[in-house]
Structures are given as C-alpha cells and as structure tokens.
C-alpha positions as CSV (number, residue, x, y, z in Angstrom):
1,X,-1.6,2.6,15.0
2,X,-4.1,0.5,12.9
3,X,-3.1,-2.6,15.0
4,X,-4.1,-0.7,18.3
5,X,-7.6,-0.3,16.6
6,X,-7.6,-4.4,15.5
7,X,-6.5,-4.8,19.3
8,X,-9.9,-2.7,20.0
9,X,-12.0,-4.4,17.9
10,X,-11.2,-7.5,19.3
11,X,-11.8,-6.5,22.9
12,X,-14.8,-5.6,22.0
13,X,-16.1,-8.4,20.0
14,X,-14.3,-11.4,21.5
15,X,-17.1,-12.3,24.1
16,X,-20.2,-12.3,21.0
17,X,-21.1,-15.6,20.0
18,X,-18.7,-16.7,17.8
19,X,-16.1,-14.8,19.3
20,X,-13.4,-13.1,17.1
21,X,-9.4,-13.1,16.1
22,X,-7.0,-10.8,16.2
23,X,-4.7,-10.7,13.3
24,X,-1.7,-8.7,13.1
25,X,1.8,-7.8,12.3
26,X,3.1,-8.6,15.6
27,X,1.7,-11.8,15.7
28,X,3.6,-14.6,13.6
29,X,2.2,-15.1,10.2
30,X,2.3,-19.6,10.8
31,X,0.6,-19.1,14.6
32,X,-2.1,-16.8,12.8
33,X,-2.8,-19.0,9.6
34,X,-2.8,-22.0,12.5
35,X,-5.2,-20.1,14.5
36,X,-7.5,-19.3,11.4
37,X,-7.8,-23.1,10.7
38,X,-8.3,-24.1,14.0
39,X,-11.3,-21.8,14.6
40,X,-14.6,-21.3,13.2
41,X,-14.8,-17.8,14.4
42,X,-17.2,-15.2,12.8
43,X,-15.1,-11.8,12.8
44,X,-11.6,-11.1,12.3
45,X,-9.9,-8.2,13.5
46,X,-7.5,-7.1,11.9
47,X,-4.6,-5.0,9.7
48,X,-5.2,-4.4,5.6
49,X,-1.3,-5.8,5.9
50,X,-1.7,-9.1,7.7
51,X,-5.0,-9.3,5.9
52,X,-3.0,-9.5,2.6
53,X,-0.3,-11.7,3.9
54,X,-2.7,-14.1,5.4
55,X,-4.9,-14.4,1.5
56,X,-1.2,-14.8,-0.3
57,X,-0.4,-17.4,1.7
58,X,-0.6,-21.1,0.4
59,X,-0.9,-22.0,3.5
60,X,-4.1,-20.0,4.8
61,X,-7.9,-21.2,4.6
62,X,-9.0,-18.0,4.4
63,X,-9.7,-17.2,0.9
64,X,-11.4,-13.7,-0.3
65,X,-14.8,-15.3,-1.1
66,X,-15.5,-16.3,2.3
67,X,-15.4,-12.6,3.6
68,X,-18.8,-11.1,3.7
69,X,-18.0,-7.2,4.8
70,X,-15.5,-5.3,5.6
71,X,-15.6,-2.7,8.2
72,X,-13.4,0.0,8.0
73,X,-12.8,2.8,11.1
74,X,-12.4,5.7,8.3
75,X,-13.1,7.8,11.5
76,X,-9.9,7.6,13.1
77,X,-7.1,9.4,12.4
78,X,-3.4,8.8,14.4
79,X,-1.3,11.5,16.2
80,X,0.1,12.2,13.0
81,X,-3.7,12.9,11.4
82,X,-3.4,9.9,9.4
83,X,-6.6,7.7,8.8
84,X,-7.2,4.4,6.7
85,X,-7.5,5.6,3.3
86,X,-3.5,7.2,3.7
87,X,-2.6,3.8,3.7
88,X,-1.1,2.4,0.2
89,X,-2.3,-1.0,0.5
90,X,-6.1,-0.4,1.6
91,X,-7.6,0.2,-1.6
92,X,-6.4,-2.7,-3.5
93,X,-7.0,-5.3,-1.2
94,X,-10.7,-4.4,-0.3
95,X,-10.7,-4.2,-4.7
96,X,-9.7,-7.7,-4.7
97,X,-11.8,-8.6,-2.1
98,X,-15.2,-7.3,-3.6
99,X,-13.9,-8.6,-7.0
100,X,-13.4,-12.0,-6.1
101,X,-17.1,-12.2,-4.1
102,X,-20.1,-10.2,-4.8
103,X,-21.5,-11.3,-1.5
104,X,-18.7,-8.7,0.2
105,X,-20.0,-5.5,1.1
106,X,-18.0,-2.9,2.5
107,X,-19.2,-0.4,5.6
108,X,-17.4,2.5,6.3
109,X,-17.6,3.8,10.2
C-alpha cells in the first residue's frame, strides 16, 4: 500500500517547479538510479524500501546528505490498519539519514 501513497504524492507534486520522481518497488532499480542521475528534480516520492535500495547502490547519486526532509504520511493506515511506523525498515533508514546530515529534518503528516 505505501507505493499507492508514493503514486499520490507524485500526482500531486509532479506539475511544481522542479517537478518530482516516483520511486518504487515496481519500477526497476537500473531505470530508477538512471532516472535519478538524469534529473535535477526537487522531491522524490517514494518507498522507505526502494529508498534503501537506491542509497546501497554503487551505482546511485543519491547519497543520504543530499536529503533535506523527509515527510512521512504517519496518518494513513491500510485495510489491514497498518500505518508507516509497522514497517521494519522505516526507523533505521530515516536514523541513517538524519545521522549522516544534520541538515535532514524529518515532518510527520
């Protein structure tokens, strides 16, 4: 469900200057690193997964202490009343993040 809420995110954001990516799972991992070097966009929408798999990567120019804040929809919760912080893997990459740059804030909505 999280990648529906990237997908709306995106919608929303992809006409503001600077327009925005979508990054997720279903996309593959060379077309989105490709994508990311290619662009100079401003906001990234996107999974806490593809997220990690895209700052692992050797091959990304994305690296942690270029990301300014982090915006997470703690509001939503899925059909199965899930929401963000159920999710294994969101705590330790927005740790990583705000360790690696103390420019990063985080904003929860």
């Amino acid at each position: 469900m999280s990648a529906i809420r990237a997908c709306d995110v995106y919608r929303a954001t992809k006409d503001i200057p600077g327009g925005s990516l979508k990054v997720i799972n279903k996309n593959k991992l060379k077309d989105d690193l490709k994508t990311l070097r290619l662009t100079k966009c401003r906001i990234l929408a996107a999974t806490c997964g593809r997220v990690t798999k895209v700052l692992e990567s050797e091959e990304s120019h994305l690296k942690s202490s270029e990301i300014e804040a982090i915006v997470c929809d703690s509001s939503y919760l899925d059909p199965k009343k899930r929401h963000l912080w159920d999710s294994a893997d969101v705590i330790p990459l927005i740790k990583k993040i705000v360790d690696e740059n103390d420019k990063a804030r985080v904003y929860l909505y």
